[in-house]
N, C-alpha and C positions, 0 to 999 in steps of 0.2 A: 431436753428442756423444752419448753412449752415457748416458742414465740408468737410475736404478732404483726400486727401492719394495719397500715390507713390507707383506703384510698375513697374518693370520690365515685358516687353513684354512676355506671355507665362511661367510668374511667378506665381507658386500654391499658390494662396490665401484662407485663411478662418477669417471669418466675423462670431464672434459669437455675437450675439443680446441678449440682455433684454428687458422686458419689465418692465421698475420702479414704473409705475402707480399703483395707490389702488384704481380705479375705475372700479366697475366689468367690467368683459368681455364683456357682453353686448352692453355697451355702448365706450369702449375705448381698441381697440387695435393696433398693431402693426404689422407691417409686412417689411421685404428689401427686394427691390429688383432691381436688375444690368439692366440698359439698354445700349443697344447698342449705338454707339456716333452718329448714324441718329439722335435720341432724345434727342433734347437739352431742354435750359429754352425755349428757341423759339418756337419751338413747341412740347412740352411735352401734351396737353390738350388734343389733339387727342388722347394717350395712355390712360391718368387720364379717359377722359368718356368711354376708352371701358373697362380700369378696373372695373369701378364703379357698373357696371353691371354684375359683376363675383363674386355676393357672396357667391354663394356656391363653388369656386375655391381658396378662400381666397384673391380677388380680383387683382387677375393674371389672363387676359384672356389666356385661355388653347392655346397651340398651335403658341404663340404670338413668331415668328422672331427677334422680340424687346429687350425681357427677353433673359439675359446671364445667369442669377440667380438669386432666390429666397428662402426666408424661407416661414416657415407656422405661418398663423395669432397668435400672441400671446397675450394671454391674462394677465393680474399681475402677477408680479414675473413668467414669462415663460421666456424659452431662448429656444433659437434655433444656430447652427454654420450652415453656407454656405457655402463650397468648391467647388471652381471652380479654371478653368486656364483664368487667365488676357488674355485678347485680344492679337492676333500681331500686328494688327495696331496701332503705337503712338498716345496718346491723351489725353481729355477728356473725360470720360461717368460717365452719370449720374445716382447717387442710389437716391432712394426715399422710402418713404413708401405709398402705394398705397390704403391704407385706406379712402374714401371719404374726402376733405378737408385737409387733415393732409399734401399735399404739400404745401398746400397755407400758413399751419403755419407756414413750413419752416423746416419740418421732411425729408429733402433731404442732397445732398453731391454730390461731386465729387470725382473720383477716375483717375490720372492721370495715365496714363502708359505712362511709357519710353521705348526710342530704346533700 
């Protein structure tokens, strides 16, 4: 399911994650991570295939302009928190987990910032 959030511009955020699954790691993990509002639903695909290709990065291409934040791959019962500062420009941007397919299930969100 598709959620959301509010925060204020230049507002410290932290995102801490679970992963609730009891399918080993192997096959079923988890990951967040912040994109900038260049990437929307519209064109997110372009991101997803250069992720997909980053598994030994926890499928975060390194270096990516894209990523405002990320956690690291988790496996059952792992958690991880993400601290970052929210954007200043107003909007939408979109979290996702960047795990192969796992957007297409619908393991994304938005986070809106306010002026």
């Amino acid at each position: 399911a598709v959620t959301a959030c509010e925060v204020n511009h230049s507002q410290k955020v932290a995102v801490k994650i679970q992963n609730v699954e009891t399918t080993p790691k192997l096959s079923m993990v988890h990951n967040f991570v912040m994109l900038d509002k260049t990437v929307n639903a519209g064109n997110v695909t372009r991101f997803l295939d250069a992720a997909s290709m980053e598994a030994s990065h926890d499928y975060v291409p390194p270096g990516s302009k894209e990523v405002l934040a990320h956690s690291k791959l988790l496996g059952p019962n792992e958690t991880d928190t993400v601290t970052f500062t929210a954007p200043q420009v107003p909007g939408e941007y979109l979290y996702l987990c960047s795990f192969p397919g796992h957007y297409s299930q619908g393991t994304k969100g938005f986070m809106t910032v306010k002026q």
